[in-house]
Each structure stands twice: as structure tokens, then as C-alpha cells.
N, C-alpha and C positions, 0 to 999 in steps of 0.2 A: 321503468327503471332500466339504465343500461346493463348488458350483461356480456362474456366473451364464456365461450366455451370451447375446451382441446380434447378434440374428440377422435381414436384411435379405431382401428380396425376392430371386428366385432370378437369378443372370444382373446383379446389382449391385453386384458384388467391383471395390470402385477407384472406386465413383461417389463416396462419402460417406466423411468421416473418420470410421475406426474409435472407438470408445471408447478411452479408455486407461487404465491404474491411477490414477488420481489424482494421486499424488503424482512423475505424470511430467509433470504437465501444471499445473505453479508457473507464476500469475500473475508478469507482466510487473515489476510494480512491486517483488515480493518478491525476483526474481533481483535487481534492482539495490542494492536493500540492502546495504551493510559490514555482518558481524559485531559488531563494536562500534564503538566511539565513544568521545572522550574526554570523560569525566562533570565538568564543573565542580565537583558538588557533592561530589566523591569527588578533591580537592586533587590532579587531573590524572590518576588516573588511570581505567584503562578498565572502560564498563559493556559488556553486552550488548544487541543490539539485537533486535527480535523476530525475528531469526533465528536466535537463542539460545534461542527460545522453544519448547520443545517442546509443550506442550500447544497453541498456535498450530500448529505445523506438522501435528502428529497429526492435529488437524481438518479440514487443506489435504488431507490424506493419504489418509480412509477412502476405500475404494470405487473409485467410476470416474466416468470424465468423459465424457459425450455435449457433443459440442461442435455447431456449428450447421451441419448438411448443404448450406445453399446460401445465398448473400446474401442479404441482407434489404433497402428502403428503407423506412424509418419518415417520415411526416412527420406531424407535431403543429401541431394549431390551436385551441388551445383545449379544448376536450372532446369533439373528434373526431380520432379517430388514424388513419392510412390506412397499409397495411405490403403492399408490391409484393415480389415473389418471381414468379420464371418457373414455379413447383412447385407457389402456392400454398398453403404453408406456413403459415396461420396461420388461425383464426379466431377468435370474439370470443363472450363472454357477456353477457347483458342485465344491466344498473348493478342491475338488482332483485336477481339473486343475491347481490354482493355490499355492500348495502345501509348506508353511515353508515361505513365501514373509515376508518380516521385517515387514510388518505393521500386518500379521493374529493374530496377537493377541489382536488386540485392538478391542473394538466392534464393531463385524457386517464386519470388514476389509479383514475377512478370504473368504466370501462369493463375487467372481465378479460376477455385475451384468452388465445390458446392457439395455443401450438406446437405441431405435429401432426406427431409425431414416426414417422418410417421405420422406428422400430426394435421387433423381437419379445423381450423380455427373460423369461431363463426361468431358475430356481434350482429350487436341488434342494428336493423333499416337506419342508414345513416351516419354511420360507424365504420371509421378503416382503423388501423394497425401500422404502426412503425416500428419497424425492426431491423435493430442494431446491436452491436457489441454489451455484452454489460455493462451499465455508464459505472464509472468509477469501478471498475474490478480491476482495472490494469493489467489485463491477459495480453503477453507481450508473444505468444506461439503464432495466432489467427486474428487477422481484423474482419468481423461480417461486413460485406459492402452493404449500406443501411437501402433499406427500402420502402415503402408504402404500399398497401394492398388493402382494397376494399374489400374487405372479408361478410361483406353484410351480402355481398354477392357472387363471391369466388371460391364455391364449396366445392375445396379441394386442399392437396398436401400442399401446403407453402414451404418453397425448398429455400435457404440458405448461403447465396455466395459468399466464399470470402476469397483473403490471398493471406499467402501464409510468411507470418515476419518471424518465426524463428531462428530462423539463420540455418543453416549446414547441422547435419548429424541424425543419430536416430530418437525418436521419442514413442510416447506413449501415451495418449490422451483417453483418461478413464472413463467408463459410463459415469455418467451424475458430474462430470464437470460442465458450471455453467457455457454454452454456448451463444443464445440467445434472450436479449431484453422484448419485449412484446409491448411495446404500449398503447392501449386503444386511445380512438380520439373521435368524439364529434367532427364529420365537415359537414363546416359553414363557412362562410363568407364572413369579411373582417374590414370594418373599412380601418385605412392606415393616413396619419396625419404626423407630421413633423413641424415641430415647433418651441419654443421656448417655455421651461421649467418654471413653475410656481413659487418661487423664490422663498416669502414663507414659508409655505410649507417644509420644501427639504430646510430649513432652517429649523421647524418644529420638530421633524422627524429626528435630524441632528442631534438635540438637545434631549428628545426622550433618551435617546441613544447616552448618554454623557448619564444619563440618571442611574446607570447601572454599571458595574464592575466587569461583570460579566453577562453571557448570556442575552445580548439586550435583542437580538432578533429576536430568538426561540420564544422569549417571554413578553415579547411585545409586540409581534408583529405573526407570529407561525399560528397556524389554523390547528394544527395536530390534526390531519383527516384520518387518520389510525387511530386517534385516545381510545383505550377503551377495549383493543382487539387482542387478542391473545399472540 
């Protein structure tokens, strides 16, 4: 069976929020969502709101969430960013690595910096890790530059670039806010083919689809690999 473990220094059980599955750890905005809505363009009655949306949520879902082991203060001046932590938490890459990126011109964007994460992440022989941004959490302060890391072999703290799209001013980034998505993954080899669709088919698929009002993925097509979990 595959497994990941985030394994902290010895004697630091309770300092730092643990990781969590992912999809225990739904963005603020997405709880306050209604299910649906009344559709004007559907003569009053009701659509679904992207909380009906599975492929949205599945995405909220993969993996686990390392969220931020201890306060941050950000302040922004222009194209200098300064980020206080009692821990030390963070350091910074020269604007030359990341060289002309669509956002270096906004403030402070040009400069990647790095979260210098507490955490030992390890999976089973076979097994890396992709980590990026929270998918769907819409954290508009920090973008993680995404990465891959074979963690079945790289026992050690996995640190965190990002660049920060806040814009100008001072902030405050609390412990326990998400920072990072974790997703393990099998590699292997894939072979890839391009070609013409089954015509059929997405015509059957189509037409399941047409048998329902609503819901026609989630109940006809979604696995639920969570049913069942608390």
C-alpha cells in the first residue's frame, strides 16, 4: 500500500499544525457557498453553484495540506519585500533566477522567495510529490512555484519557493493558513497516442448526461474515493 509521511524534528509533537488530507482543509470562501442559486436564464428555476462541481472539488481534494507553522509579517515597498518570523522562516532568490516571469513587474514579484519548511516528507520506493499552491483556494498574497521531488529518496526538509502577488503594503500571514498542496504520485511511464474520438460513445455519454436534471457527473460518472470517511 502507498503511504506519505510529514515527519518533524524529534520532541516537536504540538508545536506546528499537522498536515491534513486536503479535502479537510476547504477554503473559507468555498464553505460559504449555497449549493445552488436561482438561474434567471432557466425561467426561475435552480442552477448549481461550484459546489456542485465535482471536478472543482476533486482538485480542492488531492493530497494534503501543509499549512504555515508560525506567523509571518510581510511588508511591501516597491520591489523590496521584508517578511519577520520569530523562526526565521523564509528566505529569498536573486531576480536573476527567475528572469522576465509575467508577474516581475508588479511589486516585490520579480524577487522568489522561499518558505523553509520544518517538514521530513517521505513515500513509498516509487513515489514523488507535486507541490503547489492550494488548487482552488484562490490565495491571491503568494503563488508556490510548483515542483516535483522524489521523496521516496530525498530524506530531508522540502523548502517552498514562491513570489509574492500581494501588491504594496503591510500584511500578516497567520500560523495554520494553507500554504502548500502535496500530492503523491506513482512514476511511471505512459505511453501517449493522438487520435479520433469514439463517436458513439461521447454520443452515449451525452445522453446519460440528458437523463438527469442535475448532478449527472457526480451520479454517474464520480468514483467517491472518500465515501465512507469521516
Amino acid at each position: 500500500m502507498a503511504y506519505i509521511k510529514f515527519l518533524h524534528s524529534v520532541n516537536f509533537e504540538g508545536v506546528y499544525p499537522d498536515p491534513v488530507p486536503a479535502y479537510k482543509s476547504m477554503p473559507k470562501y468555498y464553505k460559504n457557498i449555497a449549493p445552488t442559486f436561482i438561474d434567471p436564464h432557466k425561467n426561475g428555476f435552480t442552477s448549481g453553484t461550484v459546489k456542485k462541481c465535482i471536478p472543482f472539488i476533486e482538485a480542492m481534494s488531492q493530497g494534503y495540506i501543509i499549512s504555515l507553522w508560525e506567523d509571518m509579517a510581510v511588508r511591501v515597498e516597491g520591489n523590496h519585500i521584508s517578511i519577520f518570523s520569530n523562526m526565521g522562516s523564509t528566505d529569498s532568490h536573486c531576480p536573476e533566477q527567475l528572469v522576465g516571469h509575467p508577474l516581475s513587474n508588479s511589486p516585490s514579484a520579480g524577487v522568489a522567495m522561499k518558505f523553509l519548511s520544518p517538514w521530513v516528507i517521505e513515500t513509498k520506493k516509487g513515489y514523488s510529490c507535486l507541490f503547489t499552491s492550494p488548487l482552488n483556494h484562490l490565495e491571491t498574497r503568494f503563488k508556490i512555484l510548483d515542483g516535483v521531488v522524489e521523496t521516496d529518496k530525498f530524506y530531508s526538509t522540502v523548502h517552498f519557493p514562491f513570489i509574492w502577488t500581494g501588491g504594496e503594503g503591510e500584511f500578516v500571514i497567520p500560523k495554520g493558513t494553507p500554504v502548500v498542496q502535496v500530492i503523491p504520485f506513482k512514476r511511471e511511464k505512459y505511453s501517449m497516442s493522438v487520435g479520433s474520438a469514439d463517436g458513439g460513445k461521447v454520443k452515449q455519454t451525452q445522453a446519460k448526461i440528458a437523463t438527469k436534471l442535475a448532478d449527472a457527473y457526480k451520479s454517474l460518472f464520480w468514483s467517491n474515493p472518500r465515501k465512507g470517511e469521516e
